[in-house]
C-alpha positions as CSV (number, residue, x, y, z in Angstrom):
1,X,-60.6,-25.4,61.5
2,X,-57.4,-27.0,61.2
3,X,-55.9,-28.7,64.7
4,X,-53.0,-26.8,66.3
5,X,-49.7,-28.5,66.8
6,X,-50.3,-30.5,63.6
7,X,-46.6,-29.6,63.2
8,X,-43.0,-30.2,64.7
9,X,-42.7,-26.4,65.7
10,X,-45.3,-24.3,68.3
11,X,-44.1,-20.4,66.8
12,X,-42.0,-19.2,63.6
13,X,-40.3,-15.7,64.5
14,X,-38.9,-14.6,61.7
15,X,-37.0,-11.3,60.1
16,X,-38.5,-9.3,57.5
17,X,-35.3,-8.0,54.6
18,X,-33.6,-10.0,53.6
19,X,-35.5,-13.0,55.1
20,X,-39.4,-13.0,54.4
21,X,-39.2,-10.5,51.3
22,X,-37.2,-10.2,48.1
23,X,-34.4,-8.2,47.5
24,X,-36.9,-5.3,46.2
25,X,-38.8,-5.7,49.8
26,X,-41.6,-7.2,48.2
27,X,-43.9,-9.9,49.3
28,X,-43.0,-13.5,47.3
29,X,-46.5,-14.2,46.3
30,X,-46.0,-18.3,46.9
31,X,-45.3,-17.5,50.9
32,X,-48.6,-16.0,51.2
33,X,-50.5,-19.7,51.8
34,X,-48.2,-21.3,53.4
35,X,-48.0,-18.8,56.2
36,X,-51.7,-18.5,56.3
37,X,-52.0,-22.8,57.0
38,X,-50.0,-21.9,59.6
39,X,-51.6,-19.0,61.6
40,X,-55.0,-20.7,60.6
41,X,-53.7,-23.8,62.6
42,X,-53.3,-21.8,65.2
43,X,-49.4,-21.3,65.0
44,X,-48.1,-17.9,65.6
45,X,-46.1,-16.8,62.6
46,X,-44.0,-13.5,64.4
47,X,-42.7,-10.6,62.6
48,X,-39.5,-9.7,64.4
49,X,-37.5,-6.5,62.6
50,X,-35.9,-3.6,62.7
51,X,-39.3,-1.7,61.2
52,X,-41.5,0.2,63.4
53,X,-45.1,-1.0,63.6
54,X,-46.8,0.5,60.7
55,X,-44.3,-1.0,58.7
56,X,-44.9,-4.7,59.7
57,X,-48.6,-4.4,59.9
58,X,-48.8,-3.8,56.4
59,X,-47.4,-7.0,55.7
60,X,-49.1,-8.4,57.5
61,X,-52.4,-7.4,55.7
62,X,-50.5,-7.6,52.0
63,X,-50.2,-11.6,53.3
64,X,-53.4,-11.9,55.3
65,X,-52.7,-13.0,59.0
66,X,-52.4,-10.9,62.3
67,X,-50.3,-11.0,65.2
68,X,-48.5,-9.9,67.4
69,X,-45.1,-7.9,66.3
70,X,-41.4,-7.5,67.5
71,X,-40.5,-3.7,66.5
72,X,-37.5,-1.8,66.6
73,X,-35.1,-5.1,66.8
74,X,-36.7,-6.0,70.3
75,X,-36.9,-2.3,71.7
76,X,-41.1,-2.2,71.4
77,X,-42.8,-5.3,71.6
78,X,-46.5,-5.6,71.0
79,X,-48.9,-8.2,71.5
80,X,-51.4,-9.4,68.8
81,X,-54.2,-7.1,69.3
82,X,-51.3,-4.2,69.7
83,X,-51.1,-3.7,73.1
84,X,-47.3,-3.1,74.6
85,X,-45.5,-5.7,75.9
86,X,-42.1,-4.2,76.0
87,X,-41.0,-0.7,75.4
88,X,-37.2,0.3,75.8
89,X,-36.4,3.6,74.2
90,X,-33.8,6.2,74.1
91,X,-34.6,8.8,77.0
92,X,-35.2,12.1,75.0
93,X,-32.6,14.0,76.9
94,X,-29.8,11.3,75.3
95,X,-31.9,11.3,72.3
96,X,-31.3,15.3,71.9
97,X,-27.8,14.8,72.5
98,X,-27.3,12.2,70.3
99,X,-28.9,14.2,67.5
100,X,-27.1,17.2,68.1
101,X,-24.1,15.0,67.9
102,X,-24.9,13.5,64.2
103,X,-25.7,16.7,63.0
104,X,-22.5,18.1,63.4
105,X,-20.0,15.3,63.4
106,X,-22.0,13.5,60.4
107,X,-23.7,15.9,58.7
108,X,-23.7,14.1,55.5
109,X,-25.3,11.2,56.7
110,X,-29.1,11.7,56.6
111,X,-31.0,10.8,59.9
112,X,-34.5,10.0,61.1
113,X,-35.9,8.9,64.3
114,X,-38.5,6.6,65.1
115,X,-40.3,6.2,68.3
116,X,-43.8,4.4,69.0
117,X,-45.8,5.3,66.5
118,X,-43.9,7.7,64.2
119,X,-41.1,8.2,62.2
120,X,-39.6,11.6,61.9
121,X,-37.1,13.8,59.3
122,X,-35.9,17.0,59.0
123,X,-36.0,16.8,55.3
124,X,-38.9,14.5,53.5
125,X,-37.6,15.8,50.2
126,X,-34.5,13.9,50.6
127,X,-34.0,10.8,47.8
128,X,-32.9,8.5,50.9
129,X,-35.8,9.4,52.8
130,X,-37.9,9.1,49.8
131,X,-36.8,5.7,48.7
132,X,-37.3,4.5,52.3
133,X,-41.0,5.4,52.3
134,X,-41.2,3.5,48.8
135,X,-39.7,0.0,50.9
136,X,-41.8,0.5,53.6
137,X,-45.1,2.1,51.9
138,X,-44.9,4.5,54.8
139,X,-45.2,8.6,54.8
140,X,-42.0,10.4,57.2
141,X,-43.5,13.6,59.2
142,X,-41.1,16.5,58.6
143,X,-40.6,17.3,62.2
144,X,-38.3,18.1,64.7
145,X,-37.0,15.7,67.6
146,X,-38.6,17.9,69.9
147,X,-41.9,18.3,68.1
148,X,-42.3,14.8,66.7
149,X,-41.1,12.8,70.6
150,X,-42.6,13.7,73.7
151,X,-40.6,12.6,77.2
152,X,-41.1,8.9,76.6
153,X,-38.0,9.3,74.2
154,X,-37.2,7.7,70.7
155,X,-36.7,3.8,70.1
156,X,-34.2,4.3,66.9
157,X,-32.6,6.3,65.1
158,X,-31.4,5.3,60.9
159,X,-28.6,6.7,59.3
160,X,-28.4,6.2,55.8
161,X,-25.3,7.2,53.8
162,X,-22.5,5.7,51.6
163,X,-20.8,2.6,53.0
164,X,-17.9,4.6,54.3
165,X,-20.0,7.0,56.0
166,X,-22.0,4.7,57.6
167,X,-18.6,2.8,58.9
168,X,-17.6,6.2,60.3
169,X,-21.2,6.6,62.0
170,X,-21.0,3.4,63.7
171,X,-17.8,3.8,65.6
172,X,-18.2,7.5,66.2
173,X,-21.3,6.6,68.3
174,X,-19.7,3.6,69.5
175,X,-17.0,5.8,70.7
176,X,-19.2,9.0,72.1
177,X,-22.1,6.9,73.7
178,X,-21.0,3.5,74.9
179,X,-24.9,2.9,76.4
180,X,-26.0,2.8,73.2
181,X,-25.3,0.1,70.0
182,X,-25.0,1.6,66.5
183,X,-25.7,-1.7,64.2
184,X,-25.1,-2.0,60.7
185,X,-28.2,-3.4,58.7
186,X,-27.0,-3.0,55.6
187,X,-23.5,-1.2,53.9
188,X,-25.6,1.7,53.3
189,X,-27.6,1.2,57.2
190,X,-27.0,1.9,60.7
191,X,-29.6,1.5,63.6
192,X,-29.4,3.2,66.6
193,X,-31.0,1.9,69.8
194,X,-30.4,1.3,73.4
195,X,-27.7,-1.0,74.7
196,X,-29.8,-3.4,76.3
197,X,-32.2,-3.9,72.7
198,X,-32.2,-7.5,71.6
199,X,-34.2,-9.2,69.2
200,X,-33.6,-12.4,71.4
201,X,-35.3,-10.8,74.2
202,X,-38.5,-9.8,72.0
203,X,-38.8,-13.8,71.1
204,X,-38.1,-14.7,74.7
205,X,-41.1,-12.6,76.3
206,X,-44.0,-13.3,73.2
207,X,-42.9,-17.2,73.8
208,X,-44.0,-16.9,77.7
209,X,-46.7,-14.5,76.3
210,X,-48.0,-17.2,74.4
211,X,-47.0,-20.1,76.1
212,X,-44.5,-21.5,73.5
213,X,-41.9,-23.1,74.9
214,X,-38.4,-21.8,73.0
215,X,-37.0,-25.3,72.1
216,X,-40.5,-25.6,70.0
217,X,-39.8,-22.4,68.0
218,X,-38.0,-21.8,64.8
219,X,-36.5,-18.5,63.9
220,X,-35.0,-17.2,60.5
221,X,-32.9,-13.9,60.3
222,X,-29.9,-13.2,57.3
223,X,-28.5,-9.7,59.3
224,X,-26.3,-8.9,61.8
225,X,-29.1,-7.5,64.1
226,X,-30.5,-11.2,64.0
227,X,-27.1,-13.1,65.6
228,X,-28.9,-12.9,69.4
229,X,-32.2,-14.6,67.8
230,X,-31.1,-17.0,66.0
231,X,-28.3,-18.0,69.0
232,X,-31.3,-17.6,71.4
233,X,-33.6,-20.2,69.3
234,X,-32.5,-23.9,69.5
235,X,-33.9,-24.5,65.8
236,X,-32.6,-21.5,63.9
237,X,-32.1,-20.6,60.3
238,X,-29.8,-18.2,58.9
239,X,-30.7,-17.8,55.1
240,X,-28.9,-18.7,52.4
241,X,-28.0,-15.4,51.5
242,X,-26.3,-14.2,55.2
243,X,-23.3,-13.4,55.7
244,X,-20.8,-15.9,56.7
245,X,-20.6,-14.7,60.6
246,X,-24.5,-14.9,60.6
247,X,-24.4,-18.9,59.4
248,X,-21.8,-19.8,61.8
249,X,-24.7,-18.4,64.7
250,X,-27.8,-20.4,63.7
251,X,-28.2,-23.9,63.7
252,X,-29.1,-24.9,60.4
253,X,-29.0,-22.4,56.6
254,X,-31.8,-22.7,54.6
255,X,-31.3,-24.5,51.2
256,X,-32.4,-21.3,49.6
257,X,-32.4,-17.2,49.5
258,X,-34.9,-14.9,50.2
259,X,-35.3,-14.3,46.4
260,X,-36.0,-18.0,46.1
261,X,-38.6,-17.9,48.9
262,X,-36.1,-20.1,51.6
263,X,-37.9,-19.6,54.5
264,X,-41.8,-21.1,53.1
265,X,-39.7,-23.8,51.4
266,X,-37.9,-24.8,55.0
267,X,-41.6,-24.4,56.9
268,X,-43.0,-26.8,54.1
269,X,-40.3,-29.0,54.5
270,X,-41.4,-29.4,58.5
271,X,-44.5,-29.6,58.0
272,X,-44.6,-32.5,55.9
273,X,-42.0,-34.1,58.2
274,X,-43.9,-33.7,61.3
């Protein structure tokens, strides 16, 4: 067994598209062992995304490590033998509102709701729905709200639509439900979640879960959705391939993209300078 703390950094929390994978969402194949020295060294290597559970667990296994998992951008936070942490969701009263909303202000956008454990649609057979099961290897239940949710509520909600649409989207709800945030992941993207969802807060509680003091932590993120984490982590990364309001929030930018495997090239890079 390799010795723990054999490196200048005590926790990596990092994003998942964008940042970890390739523009296709895949795994990069020469990541696989250098995360796995880490986590055998005993250093936690922290998926922290936009993805519900199911859909960070199976990289997890594709690059052979557990632990524990930041879901929903910070709104369901799980520790690493899946036990909650943190759970914020949309109450399902503003979570029927809110859908009855999109449906007929936006009802060219396509939406689907995810809460705990499952991810609900009302139509499966819908290419955007169907391409999003092919990125995240995951099956959508045709369901819904009220039949797929119970009273705990829903943690997001993803619109997909053309750029503009998804523009409109995100200041409609901006406008109609101020105690939420409507964030754009992508031009094509917008999450939905509570108001008081960060990523940064997700990092914050698995570093006292785990006894990992922040300044000892290194984050990497390339969205929007990442500016609080990588703000809220003394050494921080924005990749290469962020936008330019994402570099200016992180501390350093990695030397190269996701597609050129940045983040495992800046982890070697500590590692051999520790």
């Amino acid at each position: 067994m390799e010795q723990k703390n054999a490196v200048a950094f005590d926790a990596v929390f990092t994003d998942v598209d964008g940042t970890l994978l390739d523009a296709e969402h895949r795994v990069i194949a020469a990541s696989r062992p250098v995360i796995q020295k880490l986590t055998r060294m005993g250093v936690p290597f922290v998926l922290v995304s936009a993805r519900m559970p199911e859909g960070l667990s199976t990289i997890q296994h594709e690059i052979g490590f557990e632990g524990p998992l930041v879901s929903y951008s910070g709104a369901y936070v799980l520790d690493a033998r899946g036990h909650e942490l943190l759970s914020k969701p949309i109450g399902i009263d503003e979570a029927r509102d809110l859908k009855g909303f999109l449906d007929a202000e936006l009802p060219d956008i396509c939406c689907s709701e995810y809460g705990f454990h499952v991810w609900a649609c009302d139509d499966d057979t819908d290419p955007r729905i169907m391409n999003e099961e092919r990125i995240t290897t995951l099956k959508a239940l045709r369901a819904p709200l009220d039949e797929a949710f119970d009273e705990r509520g829903v943690h997001k909600f993803l619109l997909m639509g053309a750029p503009g649409q998804i523009a409109e989207a995100q200041r409609k709800i901006a406008r109609a439900y101020p105690g939420l945030t409507a964030v754009r992941s992508s031009e094509t993207l917008c999450e939905v979640m509570r108001g008081d969802v960060t990523k940064s807060e997700g990092v914050r509680l698995l570093c006292d879960n785990l006894g990992v003091d922040i300044g000892r932590a290194v984050a990497f993120g390339d969205g929007c959705n990442d500016v609080d984490m990588l703000r809220a982590v003394p050494n921080s990364y924005a990749m290469a391939n962020a936008p330019k309001e994402v570099k200016r929030s992180a501390a350093r930018v990695t030397q190269l993209t996701n597609d050129e495997n940045g983040l495992a090239f800046e982890l070697l890079s500590l590692m051999e300078s520790a």
